[in-house]
C-alpha positions in Angstrom: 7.9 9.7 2.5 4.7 9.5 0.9 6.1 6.8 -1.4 7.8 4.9 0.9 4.4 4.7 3.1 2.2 3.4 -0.3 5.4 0.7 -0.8 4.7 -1.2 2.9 1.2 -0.7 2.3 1.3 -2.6 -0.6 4.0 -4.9 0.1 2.8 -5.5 3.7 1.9 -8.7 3.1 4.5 -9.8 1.2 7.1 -8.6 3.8 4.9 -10.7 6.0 5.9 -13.8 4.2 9.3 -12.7 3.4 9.6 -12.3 7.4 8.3 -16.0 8.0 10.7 -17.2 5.4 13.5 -15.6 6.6 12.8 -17.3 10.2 12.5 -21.0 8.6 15.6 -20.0 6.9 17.6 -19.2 10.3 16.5 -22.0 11.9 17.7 -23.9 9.3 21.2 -22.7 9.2 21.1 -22.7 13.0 21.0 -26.7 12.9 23.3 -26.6 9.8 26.3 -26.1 11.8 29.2 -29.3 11.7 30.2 -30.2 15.5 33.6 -31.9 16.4 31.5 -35.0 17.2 29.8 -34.7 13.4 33.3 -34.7 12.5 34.7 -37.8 14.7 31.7 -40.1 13.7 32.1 -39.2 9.7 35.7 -40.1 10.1 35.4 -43.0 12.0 36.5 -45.8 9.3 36.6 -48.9 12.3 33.7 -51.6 12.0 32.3 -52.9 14.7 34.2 -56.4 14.6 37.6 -54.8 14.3 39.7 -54.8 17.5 41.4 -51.4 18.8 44.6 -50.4 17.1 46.6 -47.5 16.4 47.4 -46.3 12.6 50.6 -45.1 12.0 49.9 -44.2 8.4 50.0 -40.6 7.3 46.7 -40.7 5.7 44.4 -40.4 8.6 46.0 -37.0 10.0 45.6 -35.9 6.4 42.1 -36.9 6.5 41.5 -35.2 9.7 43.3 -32.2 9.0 41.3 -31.8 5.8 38.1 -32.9 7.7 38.7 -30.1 10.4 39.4 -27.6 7.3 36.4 -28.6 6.1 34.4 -28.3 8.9 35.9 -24.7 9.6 35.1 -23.3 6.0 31.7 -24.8 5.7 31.0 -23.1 9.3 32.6 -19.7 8.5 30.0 -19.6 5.4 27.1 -20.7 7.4 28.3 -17.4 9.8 28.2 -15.5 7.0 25.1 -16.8 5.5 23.4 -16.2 8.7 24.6 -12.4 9.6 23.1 -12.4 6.5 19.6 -13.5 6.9 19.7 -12.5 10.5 20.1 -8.6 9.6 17.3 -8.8 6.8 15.2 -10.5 9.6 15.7 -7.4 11.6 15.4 -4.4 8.6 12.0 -6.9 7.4 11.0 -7.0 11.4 11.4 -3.4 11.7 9.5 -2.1 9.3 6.9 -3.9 9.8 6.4 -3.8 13.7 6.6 0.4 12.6 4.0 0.1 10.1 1.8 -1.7 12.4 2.6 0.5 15.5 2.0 4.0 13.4 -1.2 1.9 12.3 -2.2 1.9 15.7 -1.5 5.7 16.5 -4.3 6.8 13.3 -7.9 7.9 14.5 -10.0 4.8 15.2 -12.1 5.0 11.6 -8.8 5.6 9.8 -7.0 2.5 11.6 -9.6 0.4 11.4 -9.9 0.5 7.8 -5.6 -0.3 7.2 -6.0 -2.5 9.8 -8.9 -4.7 7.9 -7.2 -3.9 4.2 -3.6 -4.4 4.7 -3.1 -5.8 7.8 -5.6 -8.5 7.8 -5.6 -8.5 3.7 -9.3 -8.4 3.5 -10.7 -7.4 0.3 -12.6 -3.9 -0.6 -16.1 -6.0 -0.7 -15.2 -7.2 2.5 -14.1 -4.2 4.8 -17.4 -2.8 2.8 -19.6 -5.3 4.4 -17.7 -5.3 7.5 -17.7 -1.5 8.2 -21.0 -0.7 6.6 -19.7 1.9 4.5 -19.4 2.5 1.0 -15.8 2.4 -1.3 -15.8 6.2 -1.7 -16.0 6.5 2.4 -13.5 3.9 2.5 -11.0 5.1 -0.1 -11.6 8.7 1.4 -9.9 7.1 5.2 -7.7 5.2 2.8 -6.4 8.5 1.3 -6.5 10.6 5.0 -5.0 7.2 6.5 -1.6 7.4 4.4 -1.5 11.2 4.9 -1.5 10.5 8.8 1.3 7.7 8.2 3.6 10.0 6.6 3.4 12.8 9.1 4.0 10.1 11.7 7.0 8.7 10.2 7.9 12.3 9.7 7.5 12.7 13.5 9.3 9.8 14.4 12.1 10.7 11.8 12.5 14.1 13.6 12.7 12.3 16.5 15.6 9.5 15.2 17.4 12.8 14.2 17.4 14.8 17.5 18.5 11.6 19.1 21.3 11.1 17.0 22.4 15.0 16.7 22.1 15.2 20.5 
């Protein structure tokens, strides 16, 4: 556990921009999607100064038949694609909105200190100024910190399992 703690504190902030990029890339695929009246328009082989008339050729059913097949496969990826993205949104969103809630549950000195380093990503200089205190003090709460982490993911482990057993 102790591991898995050290590995979101120092990935926090990359799983912070993975998160952000996984939201862009949602809202992409979100607007990706081919509607029926995509569909009608990119077929629609009439000019303005024609007049109305019916085609009797077999091409155009093929055409829109293949069109329609088209736009079912390309939508059935972009499902995929996002059930995808959407569950790593979730597994990235969870463990981060854990780390930062466990954050919260350390003694003040303790939280403070994550809070400024990985949280906010300031720099040991920094949280030194900020805190007045020196880097021994604050790798000292930096050590008792992820001690506290792991017995509160412990807790909250337990917890998931007593749930789940019933």
């Amino acid at each position: 556990m102790k591991g898995y703690v050290e590995r979101i504190i120092n990935n926090y902030q990359s799983m912070v921009k993975e998160r952000e990029q996984i939201k862009i890339k949602l809202n992409e695929l979100q607007n990706a999607y081919i509607t029926d009246r995509d569909i009608i328009e990119a077929m629609s082989f009439s000019h303005p100064d024609d007049a109305d008339r019916v085609q009797t050729s077999g091409t155009s059913d093929k055409t829109c038949k293949i069109a329609l097949c088209y736009r079912d496969k390309r939508n059935q990826v972009l499902d995929e694609s996002y059930a995808f993205w959407s569950n790593r949104y979730a597994k990235v969103n969870l463990e981060i909105e854990t780390f930062e809630e466990a954050v919260k549950r350390l003694p003040d000195d303790m939280a403070e200190v994550i809070k400024l380093l990985v949280i906010e990503n300031n720099t040991w200089e920094q949280v030194e100024t900020m805190l007045c205190m020196s880097r021994m003090t604050l790798h000292r709460f930096r050590k008792l910190a992820i001690e506290e982490l792991v017995r509160v993911y412990q807790r909250q482990e337990a917890m998931e399992v007593s749930v789940l057993l019933g």
